[in-house]
VOPAGU-2260 file (C-alpha; in pm, 1 decimal, decimal comma):
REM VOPAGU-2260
SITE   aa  ch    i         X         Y         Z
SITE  UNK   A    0    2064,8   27696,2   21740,7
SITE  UNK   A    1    2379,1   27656,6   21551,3
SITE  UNK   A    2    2498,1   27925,4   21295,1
SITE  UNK   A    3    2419,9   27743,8   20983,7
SITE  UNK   A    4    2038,0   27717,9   21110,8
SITE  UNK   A    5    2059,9   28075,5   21188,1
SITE  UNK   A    6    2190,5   28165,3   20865,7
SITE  UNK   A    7    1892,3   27949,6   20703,0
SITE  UNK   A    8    1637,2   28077,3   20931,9
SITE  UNK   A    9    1722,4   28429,6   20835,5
SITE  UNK   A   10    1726,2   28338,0   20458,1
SITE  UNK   A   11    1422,4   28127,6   20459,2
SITE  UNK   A   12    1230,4   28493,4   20619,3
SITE  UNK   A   13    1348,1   28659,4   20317,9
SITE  UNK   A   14    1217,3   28451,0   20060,3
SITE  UNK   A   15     902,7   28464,6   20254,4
SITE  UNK   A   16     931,1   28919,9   20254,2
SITE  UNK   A   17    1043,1   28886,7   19871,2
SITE  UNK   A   18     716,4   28597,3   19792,4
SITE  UNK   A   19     452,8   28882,5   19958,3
SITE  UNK   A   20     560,8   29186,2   19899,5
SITE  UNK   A   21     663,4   29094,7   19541,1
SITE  UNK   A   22     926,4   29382,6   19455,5
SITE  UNK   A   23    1283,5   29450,1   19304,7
SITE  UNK   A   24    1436,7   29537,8   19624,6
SITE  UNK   A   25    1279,4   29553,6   20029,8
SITE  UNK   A   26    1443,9   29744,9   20297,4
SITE  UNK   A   27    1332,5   29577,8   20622,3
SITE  UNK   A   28    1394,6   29658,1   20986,2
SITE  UNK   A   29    1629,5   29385,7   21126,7
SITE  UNK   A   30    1376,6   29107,0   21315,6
SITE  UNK   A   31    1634,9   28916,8   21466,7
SITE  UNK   A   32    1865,2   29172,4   21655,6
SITE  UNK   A   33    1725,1   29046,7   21990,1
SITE  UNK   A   34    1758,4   28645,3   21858,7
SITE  UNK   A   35    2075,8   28645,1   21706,3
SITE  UNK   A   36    2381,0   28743,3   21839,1
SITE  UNK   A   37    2578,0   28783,8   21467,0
SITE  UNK   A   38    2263,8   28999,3   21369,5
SITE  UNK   A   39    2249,8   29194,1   21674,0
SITE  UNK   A   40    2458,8   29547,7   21545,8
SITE  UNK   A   41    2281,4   29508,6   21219,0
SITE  UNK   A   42    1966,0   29765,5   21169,2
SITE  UNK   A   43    1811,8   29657,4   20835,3
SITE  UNK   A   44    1775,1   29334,1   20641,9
SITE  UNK   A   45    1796,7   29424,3   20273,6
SITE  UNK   A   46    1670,8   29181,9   20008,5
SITE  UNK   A   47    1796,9   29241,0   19648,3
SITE  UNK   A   48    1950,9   29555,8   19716,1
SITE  UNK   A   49    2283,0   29605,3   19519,0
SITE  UNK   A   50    2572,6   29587,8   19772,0
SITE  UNK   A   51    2705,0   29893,8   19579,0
SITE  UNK   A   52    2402,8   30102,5   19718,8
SITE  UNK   A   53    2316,6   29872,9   19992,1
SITE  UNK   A   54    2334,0   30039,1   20387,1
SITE  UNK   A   55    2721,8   29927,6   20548,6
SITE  UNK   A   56    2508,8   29863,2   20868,1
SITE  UNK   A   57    2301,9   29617,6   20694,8
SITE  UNK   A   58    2262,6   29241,5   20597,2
SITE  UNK   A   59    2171,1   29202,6   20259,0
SITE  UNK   A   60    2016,2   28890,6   20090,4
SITE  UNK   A   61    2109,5   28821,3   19716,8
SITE  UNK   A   62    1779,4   28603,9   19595,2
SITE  UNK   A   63    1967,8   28473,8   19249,4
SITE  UNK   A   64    2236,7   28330,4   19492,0
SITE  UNK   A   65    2034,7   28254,2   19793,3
SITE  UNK   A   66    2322,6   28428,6   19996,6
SITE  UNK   A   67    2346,0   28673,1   20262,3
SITE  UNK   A   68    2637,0   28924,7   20257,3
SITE  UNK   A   69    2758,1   29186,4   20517,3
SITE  UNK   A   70    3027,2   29433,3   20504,6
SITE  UNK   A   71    3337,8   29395,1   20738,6
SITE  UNK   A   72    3677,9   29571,4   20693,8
SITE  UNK   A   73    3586,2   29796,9   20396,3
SITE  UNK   A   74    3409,0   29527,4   20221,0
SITE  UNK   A   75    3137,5   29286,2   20138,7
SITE  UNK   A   76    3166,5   28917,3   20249,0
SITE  UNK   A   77    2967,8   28637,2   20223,7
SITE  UNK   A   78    2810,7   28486,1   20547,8
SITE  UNK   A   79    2799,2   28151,7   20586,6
SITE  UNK   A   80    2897,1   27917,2   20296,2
């Protein structure tokens, strides 16, 4: 599996978290650690958390922008494209 069909495969579970659980923001224990190398040092998957608040050890998923984001260097970058 390539990066850009991990980077989907990881968004696609968080539309599917964010559809059930239908809230403003989840906090989710990382799934993929053991599937994923890039996710592997990253302990939560946060969906529609503010980066501002969000965890530095986490990935977080912006739903508007259908982007994941992860902080590297003192700051929040995009992953992927």
């Amino acid at each position: 599996m390539n990066n850009t069909q991990e980077i989907e495969k990881v968004k696609d579970w968080c539309k599917k978290i964010k559809k059930e659980r239908n809230r403003i923001y989840i906090i989710e224990r990382n799934p993929f650690k053991d599937e994923i190398s890039w996710m592997r040092n990253k302990v939560f998957v946060e969906i529609d958390r503010p980066r501002e608040i969000a965890n530095k050890h986490s990935v977080v998923y912006d739903s508007p922008t259908n982007s994941l984001w992860e902080y590297m260097n003192g700051s929040w970058r995009k992953i992927g494209k």
